[in-house]
N, C-alpha and C positions, 0 to 999 in steps of 0.2 A: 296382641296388637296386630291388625291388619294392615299388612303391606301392599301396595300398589304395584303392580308389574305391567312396563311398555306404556304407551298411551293408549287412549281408547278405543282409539281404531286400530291397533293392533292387537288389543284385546278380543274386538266382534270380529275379525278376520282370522282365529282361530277355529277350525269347522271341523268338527265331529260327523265319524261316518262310520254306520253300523254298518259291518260286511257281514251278509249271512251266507250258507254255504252255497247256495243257488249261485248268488255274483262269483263265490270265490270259485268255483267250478268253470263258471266261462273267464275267467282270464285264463290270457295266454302271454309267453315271455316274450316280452318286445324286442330287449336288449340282454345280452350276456356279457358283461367283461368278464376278464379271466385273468387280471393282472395282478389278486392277491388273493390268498386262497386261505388267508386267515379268519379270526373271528371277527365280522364287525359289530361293532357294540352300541353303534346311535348311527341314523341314519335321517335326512330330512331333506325333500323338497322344498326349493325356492319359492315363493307362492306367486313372484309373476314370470318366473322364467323357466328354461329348460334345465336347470342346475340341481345334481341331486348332489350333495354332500354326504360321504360318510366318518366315522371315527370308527380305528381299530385297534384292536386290544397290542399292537407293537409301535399303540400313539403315535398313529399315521393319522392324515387327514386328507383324503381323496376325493377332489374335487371331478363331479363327470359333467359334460355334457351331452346329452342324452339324446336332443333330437339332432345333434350332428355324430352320435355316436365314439367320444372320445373322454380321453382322460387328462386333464387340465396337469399342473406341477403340485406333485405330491410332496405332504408338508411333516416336518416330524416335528412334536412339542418338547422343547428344550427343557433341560432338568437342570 
C-alpha cells in the first residue's frame, strides 16, 4: 500500500541537488559554532528562513540562527 506524505506542495518543494566536487571545493565556512562538540546525527534547513536545526546523538535538539549567527534554547527529548 502506498502512503501519501505532507500535501502536494510540500511534496514538489522537496529539491534535490547533485554537489560534484568542483562546487564542493569552492565552498567556504560561513559560520562555526562551537557549543557542542558531539555527534550530530540529522540536521535540516528551514526552506523559507534562516533556521538550521540539528539532532544529536545526547538527544539534544539545537535550534541556530544562522544569518544572525546564534544559538536558539536547546531542547532535550524526554524518555
Amino acid at each position: 500500500m502506498h502512503q501519501k506524505v505532507g500535501s502536494q506542495s510540500e511534496r514538489e518543494d522537496n529539491v534535490s541537488l547533485e554537489l560534484f566536487e568542483e562546487i564542493l571545493q569552492s565552498m567556504e565556512v560561513g559560520i562555526s559554532f562551537r557549543d557542542y562538540n558531539g555527534r550530530i546525527s540529522s540536521m535540516n534547513f528551514h526552506k523559507s528562513s534562516s533556521y538550521l536545526v540539528t539532532a544529536s546523538d545526547d538527544e539534544s535538539i539545537r535550534p541556530y540562527d544562522v544569518s544572525a549567527a546564534t544559538i536558539s534554547t536547546v531542547s532535550f527529548l524526554a524518555r
